[in-house]
Residue, then its C-alpha position, 0 to 999 in steps of 0.5 A: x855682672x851680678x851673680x845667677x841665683x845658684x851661682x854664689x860668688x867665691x869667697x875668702x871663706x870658701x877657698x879656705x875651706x876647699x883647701x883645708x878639706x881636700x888638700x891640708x887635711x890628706x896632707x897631715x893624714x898621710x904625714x901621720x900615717x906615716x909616722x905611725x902616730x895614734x890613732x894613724x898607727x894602723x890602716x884601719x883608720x882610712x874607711x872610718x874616716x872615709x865614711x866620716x867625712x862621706x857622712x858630712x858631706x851628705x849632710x851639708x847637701x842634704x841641707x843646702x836649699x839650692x841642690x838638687x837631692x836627686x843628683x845623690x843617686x838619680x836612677x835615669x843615669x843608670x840607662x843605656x843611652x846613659x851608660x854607653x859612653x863609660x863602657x865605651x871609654x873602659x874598653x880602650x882604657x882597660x887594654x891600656x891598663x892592663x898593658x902597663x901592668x904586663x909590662x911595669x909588674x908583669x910578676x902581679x898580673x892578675x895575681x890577685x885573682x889567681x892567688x886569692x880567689x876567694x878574697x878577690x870575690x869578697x872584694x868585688x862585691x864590698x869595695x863598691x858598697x864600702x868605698x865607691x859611694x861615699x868617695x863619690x859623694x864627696x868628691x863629685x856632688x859634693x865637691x862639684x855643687x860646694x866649690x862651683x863658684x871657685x871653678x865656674x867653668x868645666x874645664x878648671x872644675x875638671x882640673x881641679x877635682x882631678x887634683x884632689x881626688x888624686x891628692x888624697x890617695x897620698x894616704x896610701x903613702x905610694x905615688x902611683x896611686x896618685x898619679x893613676x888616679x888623677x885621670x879617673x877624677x877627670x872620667x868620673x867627674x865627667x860623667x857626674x857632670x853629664x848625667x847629673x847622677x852619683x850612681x852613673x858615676x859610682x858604676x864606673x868608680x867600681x869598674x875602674x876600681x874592681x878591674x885595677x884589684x883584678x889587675x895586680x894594682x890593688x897593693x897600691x890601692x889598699x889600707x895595708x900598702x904602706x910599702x907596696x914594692 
């Protein structure tokens, strides 16, 4: 069967690509972290690089004839009947999460707020503007437009963005900011998928997100957990 306009078939080329960026690259980054190798000797490599690689991805989309440049934000996302679902799925998540929390670190719950009010106000209001929206370009337009003729249907797209997106936080060198992580790649891939909008997508990355700092969570979350025990 030929190929749909808009529906590229996979190349060699591509995999390579898709595994060299969202695999090989976070891989050696948290090897080198680790090691303290310049210039990974110090955290404050992680959002310069976030924002570096956030940057390229913008601009191959912002390049590429055949995407959709509305879906880098796309305001209708942002509607209730658009909206509703993500605060529904948050409001049986989050008890869930919270439970964890209370039962896994019960010393950390909501530590952050009660100990550092002030940071955890600065930090509500910046993680969303200096993270949220560069991490979901590149792992939800991005990722989802670029690699569509690997992962052609949902459900491996969903597997596979789930993958990488909890993959690269092995550069905060724990394995529960992975392994949390996964799912929210599933949730946020999802709603990009639904609503065709990176801001419906970035409202719910930041409520996940400003709630697992608010929970006692952030130290797995943040450039200075190298060993958040």
């Amino acid at each position: 069967m030929p190929n749909r306009p808009g529906k590229p078939a996979p190349t060699p080329a591509r995999w390579v690509e898709c595994v060299t960026l969202f695999v090989i690259a976070p891989g050696v980054c948290a090897a080198l972290f680790a090691r303290s190798i310049p210039p990974f000797d110090s955290p404050r490599w992680l959002f310069p690089a976030l924002w570096l690689w956030g940057i390229a991805c913008l601009t191959l989309l912002l390049t590429d004839r055949s995407f959709d440049r509305r879906d880098l934000w796309r305001w209708s996302g942002l509607t209730w009947t658009a909206l509703r679902p993500v605060l529904l799925r948050f409001l049986w998540i989050a008890p869930l999460l919270t439970a964890f929390v209370a039962l896994a670190y019960p010393d950390r719950l909501f530590e952050f707020p009660r100990e550092r009010l002030r940071i955890w106000v600065f930090v509500m209001i910046g993680y969303p503007i200096a993270s949220v929206y560069a991490q979901e370009v590149i792992f939800r337009p991005f990722f989802a437009h670029r690699y569509r003729a690997l992962f052609p249907a949902t459900i491996p797209m969903l597997a596979a963005n789930a993958f990488v997106f909890g993959w690269v936080h092995i550069v905060f060198l724990n394995p529960l900011a992975v392994v949390l992580t996964l799912p929210a790649g599933v949730l946020f891939l999802s709603t990009y998928l639904r609503t065709r909008s990176t801001a419906t997508a970035c409202v719910e990355h930041a409520l996940y997100g400003c709630f697992t700092f608010t929970l006692g969570l952030g130290r797995f979350f943040y450039s200075g957990a190298v060993n958040p025990g």
